[in-house]
N, C-alpha and C positions, 0 to 999 in steps of 0.2 A: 224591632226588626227593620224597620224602614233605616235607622240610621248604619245599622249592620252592611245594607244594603248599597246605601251611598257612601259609606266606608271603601266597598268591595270596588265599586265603580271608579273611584277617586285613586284607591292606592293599587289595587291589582288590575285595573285597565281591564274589569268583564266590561262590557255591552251589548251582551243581551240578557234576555230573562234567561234561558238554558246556561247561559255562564255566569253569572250572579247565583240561581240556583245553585250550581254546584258549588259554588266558593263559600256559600251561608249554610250549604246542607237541610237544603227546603226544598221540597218540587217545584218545578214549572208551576204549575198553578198558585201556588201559595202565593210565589213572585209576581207573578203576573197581576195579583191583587193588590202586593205592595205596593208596584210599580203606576198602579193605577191612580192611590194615594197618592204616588208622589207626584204625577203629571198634574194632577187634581191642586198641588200644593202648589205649581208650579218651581218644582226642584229638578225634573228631568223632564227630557223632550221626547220623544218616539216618532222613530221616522224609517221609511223600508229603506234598505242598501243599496244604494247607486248599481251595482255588479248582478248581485243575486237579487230580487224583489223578495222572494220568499222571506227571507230574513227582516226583522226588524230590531234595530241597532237603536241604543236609549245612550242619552248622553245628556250629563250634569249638564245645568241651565246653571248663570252665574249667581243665583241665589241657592242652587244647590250645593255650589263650591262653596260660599259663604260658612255655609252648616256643617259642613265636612269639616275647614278650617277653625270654625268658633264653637264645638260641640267635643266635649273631651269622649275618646273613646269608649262604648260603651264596657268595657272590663276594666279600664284605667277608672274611668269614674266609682263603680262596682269596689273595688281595692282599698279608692281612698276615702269612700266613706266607712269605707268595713274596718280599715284599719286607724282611721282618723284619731287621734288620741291614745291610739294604744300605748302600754308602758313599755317598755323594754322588757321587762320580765314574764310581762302577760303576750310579747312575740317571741320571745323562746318560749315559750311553753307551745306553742300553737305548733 
């Protein structure tokens, strides 16, 4: 889930936990744990919003960009091991 997460960040521009939440289809909380992981990992930063305080806004560290970039998607990956090898006769049939 964490790379689902830095996925969501990188290509659909959430930044916060309630908009990652909704893009991963996790609660707030679940994220908030991931996100914890990740700052832990140093892959994202957390910092309140210049405008609103209330808000805190998380943003890819360049080693979290790195992962985004060097990390094949987790369903693309998922595919090509599933179908790695497959024959042509044994994917018509699926």
């Amino acid at each position: 889930m964490q790379l689902f997460c830095l996925n969501t960040m990188a290509l659909d521009g959430a930044d916060t936990a309630t908009g990652i939440a909704a893009k991963v289809h996790l609660s707030s909380s679940t994220v908030v744990g991931i996100l914890d992981r990740l700052e832990g990992g140093k892959l994202i930063t957390r910092g309140r919003d210049t405008e609103d305080r209330r808000i805190v806004r998380v943003n890819l560290t360049d080693a979290g960009r790195e992962v985004v970039l060097t990390t094949p998607h987790p369903v693309q990956d998922l595919l090509e091991r599933k179908f790695n090898g497959l024959t042509r006769e044994k994917a018509n049939r699926i």
